[in-house]
C-alpha positions as CSV (number, residue, x, y, z in Angstrom):
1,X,0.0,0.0,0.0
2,X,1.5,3.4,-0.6
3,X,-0.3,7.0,0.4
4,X,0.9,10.4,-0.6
5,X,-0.3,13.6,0.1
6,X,0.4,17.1,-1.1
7,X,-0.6,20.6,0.0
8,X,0.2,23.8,-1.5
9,X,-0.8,27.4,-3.1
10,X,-1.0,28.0,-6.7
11,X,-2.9,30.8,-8.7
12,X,-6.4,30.1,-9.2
13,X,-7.8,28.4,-12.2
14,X,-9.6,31.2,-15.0
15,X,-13.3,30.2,-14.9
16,X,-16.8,32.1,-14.8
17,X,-17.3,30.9,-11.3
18,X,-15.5,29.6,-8.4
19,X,-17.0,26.0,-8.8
20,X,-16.5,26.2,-12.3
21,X,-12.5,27.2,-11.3
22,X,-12.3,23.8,-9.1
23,X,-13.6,21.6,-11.9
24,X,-11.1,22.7,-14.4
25,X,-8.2,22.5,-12.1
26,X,-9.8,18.9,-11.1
27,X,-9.7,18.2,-14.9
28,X,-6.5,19.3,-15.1
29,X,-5.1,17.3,-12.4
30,X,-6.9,14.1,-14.1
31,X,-5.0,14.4,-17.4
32,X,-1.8,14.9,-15.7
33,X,-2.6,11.8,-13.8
34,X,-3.6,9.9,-17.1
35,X,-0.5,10.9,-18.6
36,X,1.6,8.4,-16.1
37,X,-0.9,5.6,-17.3
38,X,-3.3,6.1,-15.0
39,X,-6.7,5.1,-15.9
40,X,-10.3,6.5,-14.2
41,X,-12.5,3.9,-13.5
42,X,-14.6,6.6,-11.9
43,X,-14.6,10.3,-11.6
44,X,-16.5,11.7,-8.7
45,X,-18.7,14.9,-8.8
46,X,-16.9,17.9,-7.4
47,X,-18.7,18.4,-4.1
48,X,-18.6,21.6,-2.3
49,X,-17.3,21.2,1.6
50,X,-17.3,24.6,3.8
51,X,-15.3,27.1,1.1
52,X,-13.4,24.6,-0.5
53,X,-14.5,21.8,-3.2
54,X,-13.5,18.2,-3.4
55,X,-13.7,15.5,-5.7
56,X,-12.8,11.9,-5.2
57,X,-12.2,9.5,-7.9
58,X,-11.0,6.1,-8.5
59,X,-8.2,4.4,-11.1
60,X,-6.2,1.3,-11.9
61,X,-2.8,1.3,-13.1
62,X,0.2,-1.0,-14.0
63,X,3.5,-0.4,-12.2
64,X,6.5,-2.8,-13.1
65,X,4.0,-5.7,-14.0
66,X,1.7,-4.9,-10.7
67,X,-1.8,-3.8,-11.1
68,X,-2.8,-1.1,-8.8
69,X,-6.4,0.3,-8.1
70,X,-6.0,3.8,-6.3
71,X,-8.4,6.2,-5.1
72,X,-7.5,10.6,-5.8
73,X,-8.4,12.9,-3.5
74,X,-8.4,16.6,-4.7
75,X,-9.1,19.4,-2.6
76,X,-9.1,22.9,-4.1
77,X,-10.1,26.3,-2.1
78,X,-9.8,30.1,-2.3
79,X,-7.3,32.5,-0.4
80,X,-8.4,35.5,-2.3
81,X,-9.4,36.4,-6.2
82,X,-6.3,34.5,-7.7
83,X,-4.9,32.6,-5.4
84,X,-5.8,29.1,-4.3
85,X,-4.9,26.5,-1.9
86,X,-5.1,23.0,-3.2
87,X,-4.4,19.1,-1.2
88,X,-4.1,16.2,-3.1
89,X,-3.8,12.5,-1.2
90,X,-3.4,9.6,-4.1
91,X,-4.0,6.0,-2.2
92,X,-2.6,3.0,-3.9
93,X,-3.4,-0.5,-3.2
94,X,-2.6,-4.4,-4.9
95,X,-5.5,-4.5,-7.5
């Protein structure tokens, strides 16, 4: 099993609203993830929790033979107009 989790600040993400702003950096975040080999087996909606939103989705992945089935945590909140605070935890388990 294998957990990591991330916190930081980055600018926000350009959108019409602020939920709008969380779904695109969630989107964003998904492709990157996609891009290692990654693949979503379920994308959860983007939920909004105090302030901040959070999605939580699910994938499967093949590391040096071994499948994996992992679970992706993204949290994504507002400091002020164009800054943002984000938290990501990525679970990883034998599939």
């Amino acid at each position: 099993q294998f957990v990591d989790i991330g916190f930081a600040a980055t600018q926000c993400t350009k959108a019409s609203s602020k939920a709008k702003s969380a779904e695109k950096y969630f989107a964003a975040k998904r492709k990157s993830v996609s891009a290692t080999g990654a693949k979503f087996t379920k994308v959860g909606k983007v939920v909004k929790v105090g302030k901040s939103y959070r999605q939580t989705s699910r994938f499967q992945v093949t590391n040096e033979g071994r499948k994996l089935n992992g679970e992706f945590v993204l949290g994504y909140g507002f400091i002020d107009a164009t800054n943002c605070n984000t938290s990501q935890v990525t679970l990883l388990a034998p599939g």
